[in-house]
Steps between C-alpha positions, in 0.01 A plus 500: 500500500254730281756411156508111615109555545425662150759238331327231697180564386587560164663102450197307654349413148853323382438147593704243625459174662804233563815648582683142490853526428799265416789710543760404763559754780808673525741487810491775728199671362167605625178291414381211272326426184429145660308242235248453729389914410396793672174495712260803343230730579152556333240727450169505621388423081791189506732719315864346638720786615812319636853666631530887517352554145555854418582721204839696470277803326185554380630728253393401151534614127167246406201584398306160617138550577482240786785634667474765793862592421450605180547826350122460353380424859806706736315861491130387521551250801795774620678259719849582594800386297785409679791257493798315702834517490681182423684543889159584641344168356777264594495646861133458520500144363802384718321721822142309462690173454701523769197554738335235372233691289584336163727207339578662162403827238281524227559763311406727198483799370371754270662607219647859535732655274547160297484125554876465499555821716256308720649180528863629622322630808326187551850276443605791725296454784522139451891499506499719830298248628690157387867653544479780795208353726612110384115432471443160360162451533253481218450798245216507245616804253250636229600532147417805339343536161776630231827352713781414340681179482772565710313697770236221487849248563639756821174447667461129443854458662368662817135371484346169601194521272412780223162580345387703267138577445337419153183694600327426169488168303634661088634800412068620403421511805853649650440831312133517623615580828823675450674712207826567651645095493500293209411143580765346281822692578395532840336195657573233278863567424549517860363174570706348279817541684348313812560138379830583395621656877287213633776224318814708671340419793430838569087588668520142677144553564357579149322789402078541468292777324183665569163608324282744555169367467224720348772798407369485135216310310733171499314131525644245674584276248732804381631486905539114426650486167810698717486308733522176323798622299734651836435173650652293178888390547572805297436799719465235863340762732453371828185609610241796309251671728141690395393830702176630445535902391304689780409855409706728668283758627497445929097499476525170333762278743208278616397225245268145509661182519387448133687812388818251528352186355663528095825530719415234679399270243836591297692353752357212547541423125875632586506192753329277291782568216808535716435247793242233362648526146189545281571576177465813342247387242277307734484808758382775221238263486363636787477864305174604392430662107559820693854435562426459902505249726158470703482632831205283634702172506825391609719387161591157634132427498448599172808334388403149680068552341692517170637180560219279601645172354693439822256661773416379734812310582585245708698639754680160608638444174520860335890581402667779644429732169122372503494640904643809425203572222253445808402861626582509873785273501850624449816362510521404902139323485645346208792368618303379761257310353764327291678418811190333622485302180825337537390423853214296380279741685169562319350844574102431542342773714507906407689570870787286353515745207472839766751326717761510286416832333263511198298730472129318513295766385746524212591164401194251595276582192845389311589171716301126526614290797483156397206515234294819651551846348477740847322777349347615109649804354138669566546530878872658437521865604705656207543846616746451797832334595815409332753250311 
Protein backbone atom coordinates (compact mmCIF):
# COMPACT_ATOMS: atom_id res chain seq x y z
CA UNK A 1 0.00 0.00 0.00
CA UNK A 2 3.12 2.44 0.67
CA UNK A 3 4.11 2.01 -3.58
CA UNK A 4 0.17 2.49 -4.47
CA UNK A 5 0.44 5.49 -1.88
CA UNK A 6 3.64 7.23 -3.36
CA UNK A 7 2.23 6.47 -7.09
CA UNK A 8 -1.08 7.81 -5.92
CA UNK A 9 0.08 10.87 -4.82
CA UNK A 10 2.31 11.45 -7.48
CA UNK A 11 -0.86 11.36 -10.43
CA UNK A 12 -3.29 13.79 -8.58
CA UNK A 13 -2.22 16.87 -10.76
CA UNK A 14 -3.15 14.85 -14.23
CA UNK A 15 -6.65 15.93 -14.76
CA UNK A 16 -9.51 14.32 -16.02
CA UNK A 17 -13.14 14.84 -16.03
CA UNK A 18 -15.78 12.68 -18.31
CA UNK A 19 -14.96 9.23 -18.69
CA UNK A 20 -17.98 8.67 -21.27
CA UNK A 21 -17.42 5.90 -23.51
CA UNK A 22 -19.02 4.35 -26.70
CA UNK A 23 -17.46 1.11 -26.96
CA UNK A 24 -19.65 -2.01 -26.78
CA UNK A 25 -18.92 -4.43 -23.92
CA UNK A 26 -17.58 -7.65 -24.58
CA UNK A 27 -19.30 -11.05 -23.60
CA UNK A 28 -18.11 -12.71 -20.67
CA UNK A 29 -15.91 -10.00 -19.38
CA UNK A 30 -15.63 -7.98 -16.29
CA UNK A 31 -16.96 -4.28 -16.16
CA UNK A 32 -18.26 -1.48 -18.49
CA UNK A 33 -17.27 1.61 -20.24
CA UNK A 34 -21.13 2.48 -20.25
CA UNK A 35 -21.97 5.98 -22.33
CA UNK A 36 -23.53 7.25 -19.54
CA UNK A 37 -19.51 7.48 -17.83
CA UNK A 38 -17.86 6.82 -14.75
CA UNK A 39 -18.98 8.69 -11.52
CA UNK A 40 -15.55 10.61 -10.11
CA UNK A 41 -13.96 11.96 -7.13
CA UNK A 42 -12.60 15.52 -6.31
CA UNK A 43 -10.38 17.35 -4.35
CA UNK A 44 -10.93 19.64 -1.73
CA UNK A 45 -9.43 22.65 -4.56
CA UNK A 46 -12.16 20.97 -7.39
CA UNK A 47 -9.35 19.21 -8.99
CA UNK A 48 -11.40 15.90 -10.53
CA UNK A 49 -9.55 12.74 -9.58
CA UNK A 50 -11.82 9.96 -10.98
CA UNK A 51 -11.09 5.91 -11.11
CA UNK A 52 -7.86 4.54 -9.46
CA UNK A 53 -5.56 7.22 -11.06
CA UNK A 54 -2.11 6.15 -10.41
CA UNK A 55 1.30 6.16 -12.05
CA UNK A 56 3.11 2.86 -13.18
CA UNK A 57 6.62 4.71 -11.97
CA UNK A 58 7.73 7.79 -11.00
CA UNK A 59 10.94 7.15 -12.49
CA UNK A 60 11.88 9.88 -14.94
CA UNK A 61 14.78 10.92 -17.37
CA UNK A 62 13.10 14.88 -17.45
CA UNK A 63 14.37 17.65 -16.28
CA UNK A 64 10.86 19.72 -15.90
CA UNK A 65 10.92 22.34 -13.24
CA UNK A 66 7.22 21.94 -12.18
CA UNK A 67 7.49 18.40 -11.84
CA UNK A 68 8.27 16.61 -8.39
CA UNK A 69 9.44 13.61 -10.45
CA UNK A 70 11.99 15.17 -12.09
CA UNK A 71 15.55 14.55 -12.01
CA UNK A 72 15.99 18.54 -11.32
CA UNK A 73 13.50 18.19 -8.39
CA UNK A 74 14.03 13.98 -7.33
CA UNK A 75 17.19 14.62 -4.86
CA UNK A 76 16.14 18.00 -3.29
CA UNK A 77 12.45 16.91 -2.42
CA UNK A 78 14.17 13.11 -1.87
CA UNK A 79 10.96 11.28 -2.23
CA UNK A 80 11.16 7.66 -2.98
CA UNK A 81 11.20 6.29 -6.53
CA UNK A 82 9.48 3.31 -7.08
CA UNK A 83 7.41 1.51 -9.70
CA UNK A 84 4.76 -1.44 -10.55
CA UNK A 85 4.93 -4.29 -12.28
CA UNK A 86 2.59 -4.64 -15.17
CA UNK A 87 0.95 -8.05 -13.07
CA UNK A 88 0.98 -5.98 -9.91
CA UNK A 89 -1.13 -3.11 -11.61
CA UNK A 90 -3.66 -5.25 -13.37
CA UNK A 91 -4.25 -7.20 -10.05
CA UNK A 92 -4.69 -4.03 -8.19
CA UNK A 93 -7.04 -2.46 -10.76
CA UNK A 94 -9.18 -5.70 -11.21
CA UNK A 95 -8.92 -6.18 -6.95
CA UNK A 96 -10.34 -2.44 -6.22
CA UNK A 97 -12.92 -2.97 -8.96
CA UNK A 98 -14.12 -5.95 -7.92
CA UNK A 99 -14.86 -4.54 -4.37
CA UNK A 100 -16.46 -1.85 -5.61
CA UNK A 101 -13.72 0.85 -4.95
CA UNK A 102 -13.41 2.06 -8.58
CA UNK A 103 -15.12 1.62 -12.22
CA UNK A 104 -12.00 2.00 -14.41
CA UNK A 105 -7.84 3.10 -14.41
CA UNK A 106 -6.22 6.11 -15.18
CA UNK A 107 -2.99 5.73 -15.74
CA UNK A 108 0.51 7.26 -16.48
CA UNK A 109 3.75 7.16 -16.04
CA UNK A 110 7.11 8.59 -15.97
CA UNK A 111 9.47 8.16 -18.40
CA UNK A 112 12.36 5.77 -17.35
CA UNK A 113 14.83 4.36 -19.53
CA UNK A 114 12.95 5.77 -22.75
CA UNK A 115 9.46 6.69 -23.91
CA UNK A 116 9.13 3.57 -26.01
CA UNK A 117 10.78 1.28 -23.31
CA UNK A 118 8.02 2.92 -21.26
CA UNK A 119 5.12 2.38 -23.22
CA UNK A 120 5.57 -1.61 -23.64
CA UNK A 121 5.12 -1.80 -19.88
CA UNK A 122 2.19 0.31 -19.96
CA UNK A 123 0.53 -1.82 -23.18
CA UNK A 124 1.87 -4.50 -20.80
CA UNK A 125 0.03 -3.88 -17.84
CA UNK A 126 -2.82 -2.88 -19.90
CA UNK A 127 -2.89 -6.25 -21.88
CA UNK A 128 -2.71 -8.29 -18.49
CA UNK A 129 -5.51 -6.44 -17.60
CA UNK A 130 -7.89 -6.64 -20.91
CA UNK A 131 -6.82 -10.39 -21.82
CA UNK A 132 -5.93 -12.27 -18.31
CA UNK A 133 -8.33 -10.37 -15.78
CA UNK A 134 -11.09 -9.76 -18.91
CA UNK A 135 -11.50 -6.15 -17.43
CA UNK A 136 -13.70 -4.13 -19.65
CA UNK A 137 -14.26 -1.24 -17.87
CA UNK A 138 -12.96 2.16 -18.76
CA UNK A 139 -9.09 2.90 -19.08
CA UNK A 140 -7.70 6.44 -19.46
CA UNK A 141 -3.83 5.71 -20.56
CA UNK A 142 -1.26 8.68 -20.66
CA UNK A 143 0.82 9.29 -23.64
CA UNK A 144 4.27 9.89 -23.06
CA UNK A 145 6.33 12.63 -24.59
CA UNK A 146 8.81 11.10 -27.43
CA UNK A 147 6.42 7.77 -28.20
CA UNK A 148 6.48 6.30 -31.20
CA UNK A 149 3.81 5.70 -33.67
CA UNK A 150 3.27 2.27 -33.25
CA UNK A 151 3.59 2.14 -29.44
CA UNK A 152 1.28 5.21 -29.39
CA UNK A 153 -1.23 2.63 -31.83
CA UNK A 154 -0.69 -0.67 -29.07
CA UNK A 155 -1.98 1.54 -26.38
CA UNK A 156 -4.88 3.12 -28.22
CA UNK A 157 -6.09 -0.51 -29.04
CA UNK A 158 -6.32 -1.21 -25.31
CA UNK A 159 -7.31 2.33 -24.11
CA UNK A 160 -10.66 4.10 -24.01
CA UNK A 161 -9.29 7.67 -24.01
CA UNK A 162 -5.46 8.88 -24.37
CA UNK A 163 -3.95 12.24 -23.42
CA UNK A 164 -1.01 13.69 -23.67
CA UNK A 165 -0.04 16.82 -21.86
CA UNK A 166 1.06 19.96 -23.93
CA UNK A 167 2.23 21.71 -20.71
CA UNK A 168 3.31 24.85 -22.58
CA UNK A 169 1.47 26.72 -25.41
CA UNK A 170 4.96 26.95 -28.44
CA UNK A 171 7.97 25.38 -28.47
CA UNK A 172 9.53 29.18 -26.42
CA UNK A 173 8.07 28.48 -23.72
CA UNK A 174 8.55 24.40 -23.80
CA UNK A 175 12.36 24.84 -23.43
CA UNK A 176 11.90 27.40 -20.55
CA UNK A 177 10.90 24.75 -18.38
CA UNK A 178 12.63 21.73 -19.66
CA UNK A 179 15.95 20.96 -21.78
CA UNK A 180 15.72 17.33 -22.07
CA UNK A 181 12.27 17.21 -24.64
CA UNK A 182 11.98 19.06 -27.68
CA UNK A 183 8.52 20.43 -28.19
CA UNK A 184 8.30 19.55 -31.84
CA UNK A 185 9.53 15.92 -32.10
CA UNK A 186 8.07 15.24 -28.91
CA UNK A 187 4.66 16.77 -28.24
CA UNK A 188 3.50 17.85 -31.41
CA UNK A 189 4.43 14.90 -33.56
CA UNK A 190 2.73 12.84 -31.09
CA UNK A 191 -0.42 14.59 -31.29
CA UNK A 192 -0.61 14.21 -34.64
CA UNK A 193 -1.22 10.58 -34.75
CA UNK A 194 -4.41 11.02 -32.48
CA UNK A 195 -6.90 12.01 -35.25
CA UNK A 196 -5.67 9.42 -37.37
CA UNK A 197 -6.28 6.30 -34.54
CA UNK A 198 -9.41 8.32 -33.72
CA UNK A 199 -10.86 7.50 -37.68
CA UNK A 200 -9.98 3.50 -37.15
CA UNK A 201 -12.17 3.79 -34.51
CA UNK A 202 -9.61 3.17 -32.17
CA UNK A 203 -9.69 5.73 -28.42
CA UNK A 204 -13.68 5.75 -28.77
CA UNK A 205 -13.52 8.38 -26.23
CA UNK A 206 -11.03 10.93 -27.73
CA UNK A 207 -8.04 12.11 -26.27
CA UNK A 208 -7.49 15.74 -24.15
CA UNK A 209 -4.20 17.55 -23.16
CA UNK A 210 -3.11 19.52 -20.28
CA UNK A 211 -1.26 22.88 -19.37
CA UNK A 212 0.57 23.85 -16.77
CA UNK A 213 -0.38 27.18 -15.88
CA UNK A 214 2.31 29.62 -14.62
CA UNK A 215 5.33 26.90 -15.41
CA UNK A 216 7.08 29.66 -17.49
CA UNK A 217 6.44 33.45 -18.25
CA UNK A 218 3.61 32.35 -20.90
CA UNK A 219 0.32 34.83 -21.36
CA UNK A 220 -2.77 33.53 -21.93
CA UNK A 221 -3.41 34.51 -25.20
CA UNK A 222 -0.20 32.24 -25.95
CA UNK A 223 -2.41 29.36 -23.71
CA UNK A 224 -5.34 30.40 -26.14
CA UNK A 225 -3.76 30.63 -29.42
CA UNK A 226 -3.20 26.48 -28.56
CA UNK A 227 -6.04 26.09 -27.61
CA UNK A 228 -7.92 27.56 -30.44
CA UNK A 229 -5.86 25.57 -32.93
CA UNK A 230 -6.31 21.67 -31.01
CA UNK A 231 -9.88 22.45 -31.00
CA UNK A 232 -10.01 23.13 -35.06
CA UNK A 233 -11.22 19.91 -37.20
CA UNK A 234 -7.57 19.35 -37.73
CA UNK A 235 -6.12 18.13 -34.49
CA UNK A 236 -10.26 17.55 -32.79
CA UNK A 237 -9.19 17.19 -29.11
CA UNK A 238 -11.97 16.48 -27.01
CA UNK A 239 -11.58 18.40 -24.10
CA UNK A 240 -8.05 20.66 -22.87
CA UNK A 241 -7.73 21.32 -19.16
CA UNK A 242 -5.53 24.35 -17.25
CA UNK A 243 -3.73 23.48 -13.77
CA UNK A 244 -2.31 26.15 -11.94
CA UNK A 245 1.70 25.24 -11.16
CA UNK A 246 1.89 25.17 -7.26
CA UNK A 247 5.42 25.39 -5.91
CA UNK A 248 6.50 22.27 -4.75
CA UNK A 249 8.07 22.87 -1.56
CA UNK A 250 5.40 21.15 1.37
CA UNK A 251 5.55 24.70 3.27
CA UNK A 252 3.57 26.12 0.47
CA UNK A 253 0.40 23.41 -0.06
CA UNK A 254 -2.08 26.00 1.33
CA UNK A 255 -3.13 28.75 -1.21
CA UNK A 256 -6.21 31.66 -1.49
CA UNK A 257 -9.04 31.05 -3.57
CA UNK A 258 -7.60 33.78 -5.91
CA UNK A 259 -4.36 31.83 -6.35
CA UNK A 260 -6.66 29.66 -8.87
CA UNK A 261 -8.60 32.41 -10.54
CA UNK A 262 -6.30 32.72 -14.25
CA UNK A 263 -7.18 28.89 -14.18
CA UNK A 264 -10.38 29.56 -13.59
CA UNK A 265 -11.02 32.17 -15.96
CA UNK A 266 -9.23 29.94 -18.80
CA UNK A 267 -11.80 27.60 -18.57
CA UNK A 268 -14.50 29.39 -18.75
CA UNK A 269 -13.24 30.89 -22.05
CA UNK A 270 -12.58 26.95 -22.78
CA UNK A 271 -16.52 26.62 -22.29
CA UNK A 272 -17.34 29.61 -23.92
CA UNK A 273 -15.32 28.26 -27.18
CA UNK A 274 -16.15 24.57 -27.03
CA UNK A 275 -19.83 24.53 -25.63
CA UNK A 276 -21.39 28.07 -26.48
CA UNK A 277 -19.36 28.29 -29.74
CA UNK A 278 -17.83 31.80 -29.55
CA UNK A 279 -15.53 32.41 -31.96
CA UNK A 280 -12.02 32.55 -31.58
CA UNK A 281 -11.65 36.17 -32.67
CA UNK A 282 -14.50 37.56 -30.63
CA UNK A 283 -13.17 35.73 -27.30
CA UNK A 284 -9.37 37.22 -27.56
CA UNK A 285 -11.31 40.17 -27.33
CA UNK A 286 -11.61 39.71 -23.91
CA UNK A 287 -7.49 39.79 -23.65
CA UNK A 288 -6.01 42.77 -22.30
CA UNK A 289 -2.60 44.66 -24.12
CA UNK A 290 -0.85 42.44 -21.62
CA UNK A 291 -1.75 39.32 -23.28
CA UNK A 292 -4.16 38.28 -20.11
CA UNK A 293 -7.48 37.93 -19.56
CA UNK A 294 -8.75 40.03 -16.43
CA UNK A 295 -9.31 38.37 -13.32
CA UNK A 296 -11.85 40.90 -11.76
CA UNK A 297 -14.70 40.03 -14.19
CA UNK A 298 -16.22 37.05 -15.54
CA UNK A 299 -15.47 36.98 -19.66
CA UNK A 300 -19.11 36.54 -20.64
CA UNK A 301 -19.69 39.90 -19.08
CA UNK A 302 -17.16 41.52 -20.79
CA UNK A 303 -18.03 39.83 -23.93
CA UNK A 304 -21.96 40.81 -23.63
CA UNK A 305 -20.67 45.07 -22.35
CA UNK A 306 -18.84 44.84 -25.69
CA UNK A 307 -21.91 44.27 -27.36
CA UNK A 308 -24.30 46.82 -26.12
CA UNK A 309 -26.38 47.11 -29.38
CA UNK A 310 -28.57 44.21 -28.27
CA UNK A 311 -28.57 44.66 -24.30
CA UNK A 312 -30.80 44.67 -22.66
CA UNK A 313 -32.87 42.16 -24.50
CA UNK A 314 -36.14 41.20 -24.53
CA UNK A 315 -36.26 38.01 -23.08
CA UNK A 316 -39.75 36.91 -24.69
CA UNK A 317 -38.56 37.32 -28.05
CA UNK A 318 -34.63 36.91 -27.80
CA UNK A 319 -33.46 33.78 -30.19
CA UNK A 320 -31.81 30.96 -28.77
CA UNK A 321 -28.12 32.40 -29.83
CA UNK A 322 -29.21 35.97 -28.40
CA UNK A 323 -30.08 33.86 -24.79
CA UNK A 324 -27.05 32.13 -24.74
CA UNK A 325 -24.99 35.70 -24.93
CA UNK A 326 -27.02 36.61 -21.63
CA UNK A 327 -24.56 35.91 -18.62
CA UNK A 328 -26.41 33.54 -16.26
CA UNK A 329 -28.38 31.71 -18.71
CA UNK A 330 -27.08 28.61 -20.36
CA UNK A 331 -28.33 26.23 -22.52
CA UNK A 332 -31.23 24.55 -20.09
CA UNK A 333 -32.64 28.18 -19.10
CA UNK A 334 -32.47 28.64 -22.68
CA UNK A 335 -34.23 25.98 -23.89
CA UNK A 336 -36.60 26.84 -21.47
CA UNK A 337 -37.46 30.08 -22.13
CA UNK A 338 -37.89 29.21 -25.79
CA UNK A 339 -40.20 26.54 -24.77
CA UNK A 340 -42.24 29.10 -23.00
CA UNK A 341 -42.29 31.17 -26.14
CA UNK A 342 -43.90 28.68 -28.26
CA UNK A 343 -46.37 28.27 -25.44
CA UNK A 344 -47.49 31.80 -25.72
CA UNK A 345 -46.35 32.22 -22.17
CA UNK A 346 -44.87 35.68 -21.52
CA UNK A 347 -42.29 35.71 -18.71
CA UNK A 348 -43.06 39.12 -16.64
CA UNK A 349 -41.81 38.79 -13.05
CA UNK A 350 -37.85 38.04 -12.00
CA UNK A 351 -39.16 34.60 -9.95
CA UNK A 352 -40.26 33.38 -13.45
CA UNK A 353 -36.65 33.88 -14.62
CA UNK A 354 -35.10 32.02 -11.03
CA UNK A 355 -37.73 29.40 -11.49
CA UNK A 356 -36.56 28.08 -14.37
CA UNK A 357 -32.85 28.63 -13.72
CA UNK A 358 -31.19 31.96 -14.67
CA UNK A 359 -29.06 33.19 -12.83
CA UNK A 360 -30.66 36.80 -11.60
CA UNK A 361 -27.77 38.34 -10.24
CA UNK A 362 -26.11 37.44 -13.52
CA UNK A 363 -28.50 38.01 -16.19
CA UNK A 364 -31.09 40.88 -14.99
CA UNK A 365 -28.79 43.93 -15.75
CA UNK A 366 -28.81 42.12 -19.41
CA UNK A 367 -32.74 41.30 -19.71
CA UNK A 368 -36.08 43.89 -20.12
CA UNK A 369 -39.40 42.17 -19.44
CA UNK A 370 -41.83 43.71 -21.61
CA UNK A 371 -40.32 47.36 -21.98
CA UNK A 372 -38.34 47.59 -18.41
CA UNK A 373 -34.59 46.89 -18.29
CA UNK A 374 -34.30 44.91 -14.57
CA UNK A 375 -31.14 46.35 -13.55
CA UNK A 376 -28.14 49.07 -15.14
CA UNK A 377 -24.79 47.61 -15.66
CA UNK A 378 -23.66 49.96 -12.56
CA UNK A 379 -25.34 47.82 -9.89
CA UNK A 380 -23.68 44.49 -11.59
CA UNK A 381 -21.09 42.87 -9.34
CA UNK A 382 -18.26 41.98 -11.88
CA UNK A 383 -15.88 40.17 -9.73
CA UNK A 384 -17.85 36.88 -9.03
CA UNK A 385 -19.78 34.07 -10.77
CA UNK A 386 -19.73 32.35 -14.03
CA UNK A 387 -20.93 31.70 -17.83
Amino acid sequence: MEKLRILGEAAKYDICASTASPRAHTPGSIGKAVSTGICHSFLPDGRCISLLKVLITNQCIHDCTYCINSTKNRKQFKHSITSFEPEELARLTIGFYLRNYIEGLFLSSGVGKSANCQAEIIHEALHVLRNKYKFDGYVHAKVLPGIGKDELLRIGELADRVSINVELPNKSRFSETCSTKDFYSDIIKVTKYLPEMRKKGEIPAGYTTQYVIGAAKETDKEILDSVFDFYTDDWDFRRQYYSTCLPLEEKSRSFPRSFFLREHRLYQIDWLRRIYKYSPDELMNVVNDEGFIPLKIDPKVTLARMNTEIFPLDINCATYDELMRVPGIGHTSAMRVLKLQQQGVKLKKNLQLKSIGIVLKRALPFLKIGSKTQLTLDNFNTTKGGV
